[in-house]
C-alpha positions as CSV (number, residue, x, y, z in Angstrom):
1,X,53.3,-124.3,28.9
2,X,55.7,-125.3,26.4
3,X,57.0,-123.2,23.8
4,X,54.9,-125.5,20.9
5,X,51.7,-125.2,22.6
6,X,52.0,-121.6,23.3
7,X,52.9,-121.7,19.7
8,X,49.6,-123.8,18.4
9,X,47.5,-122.0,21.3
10,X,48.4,-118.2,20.0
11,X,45.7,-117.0,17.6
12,X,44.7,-113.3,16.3
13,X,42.5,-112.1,18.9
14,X,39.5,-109.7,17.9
15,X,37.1,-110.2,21.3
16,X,38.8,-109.0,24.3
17,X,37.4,-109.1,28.0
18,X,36.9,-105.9,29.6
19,X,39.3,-106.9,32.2
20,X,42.6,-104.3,33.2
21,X,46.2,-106.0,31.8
22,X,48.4,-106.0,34.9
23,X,51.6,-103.6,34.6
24,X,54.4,-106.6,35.4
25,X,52.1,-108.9,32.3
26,X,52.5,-106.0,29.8
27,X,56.1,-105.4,30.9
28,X,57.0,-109.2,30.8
29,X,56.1,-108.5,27.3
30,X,57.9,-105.7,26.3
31,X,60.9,-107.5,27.9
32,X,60.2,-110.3,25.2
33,X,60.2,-107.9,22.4
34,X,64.1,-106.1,23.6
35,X,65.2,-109.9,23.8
36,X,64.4,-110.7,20.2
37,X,67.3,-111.2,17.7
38,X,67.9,-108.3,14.9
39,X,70.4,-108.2,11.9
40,X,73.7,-107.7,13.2
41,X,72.3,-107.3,16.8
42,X,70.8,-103.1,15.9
43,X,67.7,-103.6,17.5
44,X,66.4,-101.5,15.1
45,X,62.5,-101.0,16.9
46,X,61.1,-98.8,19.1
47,X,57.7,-99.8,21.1
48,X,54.8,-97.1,22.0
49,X,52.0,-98.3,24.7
50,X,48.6,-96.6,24.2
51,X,46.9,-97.6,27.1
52,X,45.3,-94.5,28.7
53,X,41.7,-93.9,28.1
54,X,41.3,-90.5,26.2
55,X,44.6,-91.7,24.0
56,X,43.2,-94.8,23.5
57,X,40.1,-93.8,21.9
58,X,41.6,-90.8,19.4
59,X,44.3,-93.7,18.6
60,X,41.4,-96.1,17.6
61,X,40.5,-94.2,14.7
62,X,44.1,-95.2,12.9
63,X,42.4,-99.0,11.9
64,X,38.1,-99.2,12.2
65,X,37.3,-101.9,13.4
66,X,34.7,-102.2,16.2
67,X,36.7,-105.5,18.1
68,X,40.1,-103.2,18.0
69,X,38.5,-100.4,19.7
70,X,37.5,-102.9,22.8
71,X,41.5,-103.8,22.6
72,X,42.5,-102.7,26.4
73,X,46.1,-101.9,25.5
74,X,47.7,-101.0,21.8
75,X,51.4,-101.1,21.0
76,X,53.1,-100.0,18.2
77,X,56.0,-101.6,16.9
78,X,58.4,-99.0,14.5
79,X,61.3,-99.4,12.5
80,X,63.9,-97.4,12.8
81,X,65.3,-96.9,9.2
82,X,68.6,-95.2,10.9
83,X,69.7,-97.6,13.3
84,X,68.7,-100.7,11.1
85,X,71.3,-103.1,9.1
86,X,71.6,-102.6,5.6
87,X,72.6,-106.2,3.6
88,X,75.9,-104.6,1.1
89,X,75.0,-106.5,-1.7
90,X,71.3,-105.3,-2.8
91,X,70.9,-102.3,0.3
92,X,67.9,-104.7,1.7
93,X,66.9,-102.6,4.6
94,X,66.3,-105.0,7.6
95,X,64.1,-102.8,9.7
96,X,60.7,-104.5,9.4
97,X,62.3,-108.4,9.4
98,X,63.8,-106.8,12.8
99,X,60.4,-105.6,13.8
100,X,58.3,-108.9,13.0
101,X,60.8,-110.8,14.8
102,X,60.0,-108.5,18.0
103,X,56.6,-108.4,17.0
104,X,56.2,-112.1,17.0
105,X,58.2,-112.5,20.5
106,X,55.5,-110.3,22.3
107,X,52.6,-112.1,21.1
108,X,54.2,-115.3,22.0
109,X,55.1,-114.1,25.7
110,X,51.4,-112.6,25.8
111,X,49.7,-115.9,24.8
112,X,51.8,-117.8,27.4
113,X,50.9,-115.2,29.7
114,X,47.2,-116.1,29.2
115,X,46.8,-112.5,27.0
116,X,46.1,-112.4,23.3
117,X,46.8,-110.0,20.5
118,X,46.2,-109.4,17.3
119,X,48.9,-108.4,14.6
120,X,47.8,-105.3,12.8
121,X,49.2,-104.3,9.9
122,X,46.0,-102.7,7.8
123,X,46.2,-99.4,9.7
124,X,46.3,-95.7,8.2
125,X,50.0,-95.4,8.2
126,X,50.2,-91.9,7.8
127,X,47.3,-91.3,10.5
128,X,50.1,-93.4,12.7
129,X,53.2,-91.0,11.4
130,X,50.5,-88.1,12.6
131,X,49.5,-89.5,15.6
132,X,53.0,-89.6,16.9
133,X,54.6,-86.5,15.3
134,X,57.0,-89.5,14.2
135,X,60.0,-88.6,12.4
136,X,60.9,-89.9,8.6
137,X,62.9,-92.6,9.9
138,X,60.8,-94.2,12.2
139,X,58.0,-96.3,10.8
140,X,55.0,-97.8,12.2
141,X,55.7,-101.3,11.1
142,X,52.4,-103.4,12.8
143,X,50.0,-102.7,16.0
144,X,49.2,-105.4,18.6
145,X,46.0,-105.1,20.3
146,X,46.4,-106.6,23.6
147,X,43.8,-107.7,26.0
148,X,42.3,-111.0,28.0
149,X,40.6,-112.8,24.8
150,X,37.0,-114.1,25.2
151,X,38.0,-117.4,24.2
152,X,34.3,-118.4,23.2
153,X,34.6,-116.6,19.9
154,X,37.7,-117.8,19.4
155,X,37.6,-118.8,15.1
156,X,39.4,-122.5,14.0
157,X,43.0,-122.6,13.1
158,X,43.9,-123.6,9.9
159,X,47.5,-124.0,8.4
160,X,48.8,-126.1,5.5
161,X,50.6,-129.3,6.1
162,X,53.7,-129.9,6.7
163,X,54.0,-131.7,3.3
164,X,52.7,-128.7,1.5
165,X,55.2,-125.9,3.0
166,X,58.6,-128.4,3.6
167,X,61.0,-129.1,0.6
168,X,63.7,-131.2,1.5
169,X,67.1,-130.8,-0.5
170,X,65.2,-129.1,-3.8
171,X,62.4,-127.0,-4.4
């Protein structure tokens, strides 16, 4: 697939097949994620699977949602606030632009793998933090649920036009 149909083709996944994700699929993704660019090259991130049964099911109670507790595999994407770049200027910490870049990477890999995810970012944080006896620098930035989608409920894409979102030489 080309990299602009696996781009049209990704969408956020919340029906997942009860069908096993194959280790080298779920590694091929992690792999995607560690390749993804970071300010100044820190790779500020750190990725956590959940994909064992009994942690899978005390982890589900971080976001309620009935479609992400049918998610086969979770991973947590964190920031870490000690490793990231820091712009001089105004201190803008670039911890979570480094972990939506990643982010982004593995669903892209997954939907050209024939997986789907779902970005979540409406989770209890500090649940999370909990969860994971993570220290203050680390932050759970976003979750992907990961699975086999059930393509029949997948919903209708909709995104502006180009017109609408380009502005060429001016605001």
């Amino acid at each position: 697939m080309s990299l602009i149909d696996t781009i049209k083709n990704r969408y956020s996944v919340r029906s997942y097949l009860d069908k096993e994700v194959e280790n080298e699929k779920l590694m091929q993704i992690l792999e995607a994620g560690q390749y993804a660019p970071s300010a100044v090259n820190f790779q500020s991130w750190h990725f956590i699977v959940i994909r064992e049964k009994e942690n899978h099911d005390k982890f589900s109670a971080i976001y309620h949602r009935d479609w992400f507790n049918k998610a086969p595999i979770y991973i947590v994407i964190c920031a870490d606030h000690n490793k990231s770049w820091k712009r001089a200027e105004d201190g803008k910490d670039h911890a979570d632009i480094d972990a939506a870049i990643t982010t982004d990477h593995m669903t892209l890999q997954a939907t050209d793998l024939g997986l789907g995810t779902c970005w979540v970012c409406n989770f209890d944080v500090q649940k999370c933090r909990d969860y994971f006896m993570l220290p203050d620098h680390i932050e759970p930035i976003a979750i992907l649920s990961l699975g086999y989608p059930d393509h029949e409920k997948q919903p209708a894409k909709k995104r502006n036009s180009v017109d609408e979102i380009v502005h060429w030489e001016k605001f």
